[in-house]
LODREN-190470 format. One record per residue (C-alpha): x, y, z; residue in three letters. Coordinates in pm, whole numbers, plus 50000, padded with zeros to 5 digits. Layout:
# residues N
XYZALA...
# end
This chain:
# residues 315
863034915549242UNK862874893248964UNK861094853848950UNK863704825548995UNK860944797449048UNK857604792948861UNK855164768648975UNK852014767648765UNK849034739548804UNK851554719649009UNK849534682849074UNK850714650849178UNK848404618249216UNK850024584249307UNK849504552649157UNK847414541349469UNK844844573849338UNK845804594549633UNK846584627749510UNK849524645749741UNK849254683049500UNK846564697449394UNK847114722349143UNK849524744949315UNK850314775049168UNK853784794949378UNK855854822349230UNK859384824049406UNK861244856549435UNK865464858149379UNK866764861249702UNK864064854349941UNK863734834250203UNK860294814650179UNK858814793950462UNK856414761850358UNK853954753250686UNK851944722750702UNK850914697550865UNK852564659950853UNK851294650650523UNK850254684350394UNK852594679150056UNK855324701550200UNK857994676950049UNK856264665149775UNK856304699549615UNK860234703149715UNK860824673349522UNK858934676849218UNK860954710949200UNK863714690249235UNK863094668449021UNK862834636149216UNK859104632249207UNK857874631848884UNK854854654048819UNK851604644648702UNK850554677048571UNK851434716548570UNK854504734948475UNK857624740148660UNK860514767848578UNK864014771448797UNK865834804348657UNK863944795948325UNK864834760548263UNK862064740248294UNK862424708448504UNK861354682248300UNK862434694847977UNK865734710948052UNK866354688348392UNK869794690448412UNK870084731848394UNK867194736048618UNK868514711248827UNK872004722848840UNK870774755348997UNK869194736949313UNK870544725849664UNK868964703149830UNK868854692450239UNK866334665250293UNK865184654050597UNK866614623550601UNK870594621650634UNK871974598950369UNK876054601650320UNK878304575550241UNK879064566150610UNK883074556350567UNK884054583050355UNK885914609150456UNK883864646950487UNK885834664150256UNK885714640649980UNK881904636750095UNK881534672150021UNK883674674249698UNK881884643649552UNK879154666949555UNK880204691249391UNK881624667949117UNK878314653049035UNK877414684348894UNK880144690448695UNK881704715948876UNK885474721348824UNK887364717549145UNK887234744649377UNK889604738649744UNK888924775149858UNK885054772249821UNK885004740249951UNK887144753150250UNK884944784950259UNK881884760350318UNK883124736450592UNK884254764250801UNK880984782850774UNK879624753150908UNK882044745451213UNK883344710950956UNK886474720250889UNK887974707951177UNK886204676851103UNK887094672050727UNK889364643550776UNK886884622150989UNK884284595350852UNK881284607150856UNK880484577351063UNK882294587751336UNK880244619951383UNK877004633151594UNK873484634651431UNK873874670351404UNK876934671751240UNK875974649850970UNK873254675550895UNK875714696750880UNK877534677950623UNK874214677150431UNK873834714150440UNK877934715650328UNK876934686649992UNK874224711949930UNK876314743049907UNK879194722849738UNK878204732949391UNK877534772149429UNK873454765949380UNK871274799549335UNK868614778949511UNK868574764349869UNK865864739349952UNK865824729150316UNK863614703650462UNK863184704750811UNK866874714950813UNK866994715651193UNK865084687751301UNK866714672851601UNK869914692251643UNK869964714451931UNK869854747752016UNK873494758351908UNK873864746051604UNK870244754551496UNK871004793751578UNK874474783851367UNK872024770051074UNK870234803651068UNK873104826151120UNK874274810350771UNK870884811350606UNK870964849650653UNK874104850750553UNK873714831250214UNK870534855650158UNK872714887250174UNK874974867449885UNK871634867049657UNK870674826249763UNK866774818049709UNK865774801150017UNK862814778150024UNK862544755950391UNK859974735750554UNK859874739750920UNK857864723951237UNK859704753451422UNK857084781851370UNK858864807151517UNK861804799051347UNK859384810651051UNK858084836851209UNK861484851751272UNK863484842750926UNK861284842750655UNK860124873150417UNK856914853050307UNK855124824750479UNK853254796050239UNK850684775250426UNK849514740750261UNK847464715850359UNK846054681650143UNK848054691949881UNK846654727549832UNK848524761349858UNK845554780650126UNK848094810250095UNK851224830550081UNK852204861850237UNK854644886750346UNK855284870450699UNK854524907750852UNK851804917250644UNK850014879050726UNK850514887651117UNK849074922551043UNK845934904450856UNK845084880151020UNK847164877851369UNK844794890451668UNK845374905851970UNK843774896252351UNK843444921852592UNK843844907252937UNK842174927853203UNK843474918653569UNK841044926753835UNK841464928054217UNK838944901754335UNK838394867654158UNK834964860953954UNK833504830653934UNK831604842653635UNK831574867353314UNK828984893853426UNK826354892953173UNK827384929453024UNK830994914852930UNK829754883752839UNK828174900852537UNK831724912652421UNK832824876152395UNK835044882952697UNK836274848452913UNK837304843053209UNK840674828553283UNK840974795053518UNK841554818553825UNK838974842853780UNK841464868853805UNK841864879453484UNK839264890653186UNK840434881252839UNK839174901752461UNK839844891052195UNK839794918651908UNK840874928051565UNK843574953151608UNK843084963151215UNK839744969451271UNK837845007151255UNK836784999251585UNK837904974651832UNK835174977952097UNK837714979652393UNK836425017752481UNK833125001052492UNK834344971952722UNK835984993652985UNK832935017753054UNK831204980653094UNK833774969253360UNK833414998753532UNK829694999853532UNK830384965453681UNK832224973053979UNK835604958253911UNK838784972554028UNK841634964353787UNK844944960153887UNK847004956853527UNK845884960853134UNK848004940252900UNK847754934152528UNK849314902252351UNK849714893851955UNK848684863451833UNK851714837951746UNK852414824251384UNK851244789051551UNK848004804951606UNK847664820051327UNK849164785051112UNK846064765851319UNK843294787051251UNK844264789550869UNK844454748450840UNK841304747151048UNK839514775750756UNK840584755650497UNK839464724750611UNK835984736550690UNK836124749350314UNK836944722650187UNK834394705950354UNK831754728950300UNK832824721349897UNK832304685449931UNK
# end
């Protein structure tokens, strides 16, 4: 699968000295879908819009489909879409001519059937003659997503695409995003929905203050560094860890009724044949074994909470 986006020594330092990249170096596959995590602040959409060109870099290189964006702006630039967070459209005109305005601007012959194509895929069509004043919060995002698509972009950048639409139109937003993968799209979205993450994208990127900690095939980082918890239920409550579990790092949930590991499942050896000849030395009767993976949110917080204490420990 070939590159479509290079990002080498990405940085970006304000006027006021703060510095929101940090030498960010991200290679971008055709036809991916690639999720950004962070924190509020992290530099999540600083980096999607010094790609797109609306934050100026202070140093590194940037490439879209070879064009590089501050020497050869407009081709680079006329490869992108772009669905920011915030929803700015012309409130009193109509969503058609919102959405063929768009694709005007960069310099894109006009095109009724793709235009058409798009507002249906997005439930707008029946909408196309209405202001865009006169429609819902999550429409207008819709209409966003539809400006973004206008000009037939081989890049999709969305940013926090379905933050505060409901549950309909998000699993609408996704159903499309799949869709526009299978047509050979490069999608790159930011996300406070983790499982959203989890569950669409092929790779996961996690940033924080401006540094790329990592990306990885969203399978492979579960398989790395996700862990699993064996939860032990046992007849008769405990009100505390017998010593011989205790030294397996086993807790106690808030009932006492349950015994919790937590263990590598990667790992040569994962100590649970150890643990259960210690329970039964114990005396405890169990009633149910269970085994749970560790979410993408847990994963997302330990990795921030690594790199922090890194970059601490660097300091």
């Amino acid at each position: 699968m070939a590159d479509i986006i290079e990002i080498r020594g990405l940085e970006k330092t304000y006027d006021d000295g703060f510095e929101a990249l940090k030498g960010v170096d991200l290679t971008i596959r055709e036809g991916e879908i690639l999720a950004l995590l962070g924190p509020n602040g992290a530099g999540k959409t600083t980096l999607i819009s010094a790609v797109c060109g609306l934050v100026t870099p202070t140093g590194g290189q940037v490439t879209v489909g070879g064009h590089d964006i501050l020497s050869d702006y407009r081709a680079a630039r006329s490869l992108i879409g772009l669905v920011p967070q915030e929803i700015t459209i012309e409130p009193f005109e109509k969503v058609i001519d919102t959405v063929r305005f768009s694709r005007g601007l960069f310099g894109r012959p006009r095109d009724e059937v793709h235009i058409e194509r798009v507002l249906r895929a997005l439930s707008l069509w029946e909408k196309r003659n209405n202001r865009n004043t006169e429609l819902s919060g999550g429409m207008k995002r819709r209409i966003l997503i539809a400006k973004a698509l206008a000009h037939e972009p081989k890049v999709l950048f969305l940013d926090e695409p379905t933050a505060g639409v409901d549950v309909t139109l998000r699993r609408e937003m996704w159903e499309l995003v799949r869709r526009l993968r299978e047509e050979g799209v490069t999608i790159i979205l930011t996300t406070h929905y983790i499982e959203e993450a989890e569950q669409m994208a092929d790779r996961i990127g996690v940033i924080d203050k401006g540094r790329l900690l990592l990306v990885e095939e969203t399978a492979r980082l579960m398989h790395k560094l996700g862990r699993k918890e064996l939860v032990v239920e046992i007849a008769e409550p405990l009100a505390t860890v017998p010593p011989a579990l205790a030294a397996h790092g086993v807790t106690l949930s808030d009932d006492g009724c349950r015994l919790i590991y937590t263990f590598d499942a990667t790992a040569e050896r994962t100590g649970m044949t150890r643990l259960m000849a210690d329970i039964a030395e114990a005396g405890l009767h169990l009633r149910d074994l269970s085994t749970r993976q560790s979410s993408l949110e847990e994963v997302f917080l330990r990795l921030v909470d690594e790199g922090a204490g890194a970059m601490d420990a660097a300091q």
